[in-house]
C-alpha positions as CSV (number, residue, x, y, z in Angstrom):
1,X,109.3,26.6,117.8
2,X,109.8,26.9,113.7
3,X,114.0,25.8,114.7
4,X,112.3,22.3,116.3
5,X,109.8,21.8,113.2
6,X,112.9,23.0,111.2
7,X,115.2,20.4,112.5
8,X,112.3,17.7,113.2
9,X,112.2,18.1,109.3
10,X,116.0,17.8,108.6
11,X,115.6,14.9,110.6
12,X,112.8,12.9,108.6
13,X,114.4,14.1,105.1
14,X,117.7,12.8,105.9
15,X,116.5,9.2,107.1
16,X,114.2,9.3,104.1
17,X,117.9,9.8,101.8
18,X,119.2,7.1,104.0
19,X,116.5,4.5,103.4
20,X,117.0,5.2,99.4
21,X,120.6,5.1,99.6
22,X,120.1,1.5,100.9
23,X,117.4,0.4,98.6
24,X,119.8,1.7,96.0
25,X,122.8,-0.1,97.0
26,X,120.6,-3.1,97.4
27,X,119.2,-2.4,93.5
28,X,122.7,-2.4,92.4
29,X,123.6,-5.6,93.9
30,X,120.6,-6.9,92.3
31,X,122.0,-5.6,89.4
32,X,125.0,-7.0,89.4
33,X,123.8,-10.7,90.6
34,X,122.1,-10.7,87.1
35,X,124.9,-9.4,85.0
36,X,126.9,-12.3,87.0
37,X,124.3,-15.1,85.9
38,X,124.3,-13.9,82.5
39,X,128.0,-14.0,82.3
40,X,128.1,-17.4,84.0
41,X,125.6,-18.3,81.2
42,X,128.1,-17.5,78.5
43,X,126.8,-13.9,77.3
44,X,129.1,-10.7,77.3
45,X,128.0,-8.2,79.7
46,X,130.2,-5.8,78.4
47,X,128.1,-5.7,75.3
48,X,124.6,-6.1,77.5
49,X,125.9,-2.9,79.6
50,X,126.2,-1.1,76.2
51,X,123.1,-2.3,75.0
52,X,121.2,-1.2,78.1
53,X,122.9,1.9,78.0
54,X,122.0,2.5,74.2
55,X,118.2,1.4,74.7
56,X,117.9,4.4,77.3
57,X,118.8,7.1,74.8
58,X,116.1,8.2,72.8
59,X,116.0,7.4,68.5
60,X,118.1,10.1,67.8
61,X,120.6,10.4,70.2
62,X,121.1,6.7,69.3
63,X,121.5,7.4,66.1
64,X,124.0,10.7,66.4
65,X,126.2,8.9,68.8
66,X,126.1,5.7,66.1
67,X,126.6,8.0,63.2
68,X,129.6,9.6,65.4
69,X,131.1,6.3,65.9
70,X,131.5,5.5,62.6
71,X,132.7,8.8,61.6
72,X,135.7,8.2,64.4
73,X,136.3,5.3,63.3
74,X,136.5,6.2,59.4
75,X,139.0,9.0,60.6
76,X,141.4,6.0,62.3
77,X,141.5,3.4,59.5
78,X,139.0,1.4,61.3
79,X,136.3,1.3,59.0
């Protein structure tokens, strides 16, 4: 009996994966519809994929990778 609830289980939690791995595929197309208006509209969406990306890291992080940066780039004459 506990191998039928067992696989009955299996079952539900892999259609439940399923059903997010479309929602996410469907997110990302979303995704990248607006990152296609906003180049069409003349912005960079290399720069708007870097500034999503740096308003997810928390202050500091920010700031360390920043700081890091700018040490790199002192280091290869860039500065």
């Amino acid at each position: 009996m506990s191998d039928n609830i067992s696989a009955e289980q299996l079952r539900l939690l892999i259609e439940r994966i399923e059903r997010l791995e479309e929602e996410k595929k469907a997110m990302a197309d979303d995704i990248k519809d607006v990152y296609a208006e906003a180049k069409a509209t003349g912005f960079d969406t290399k720069t708007m994929r870097t500034i999503v990306r740096l308003r997810k890291m928390e202050k500091h992080h920010r700031d360390e990778a920043e700081m890091l940066l700018e040490t790199y780039k002192a280091a290869l004459g860039l500065a």
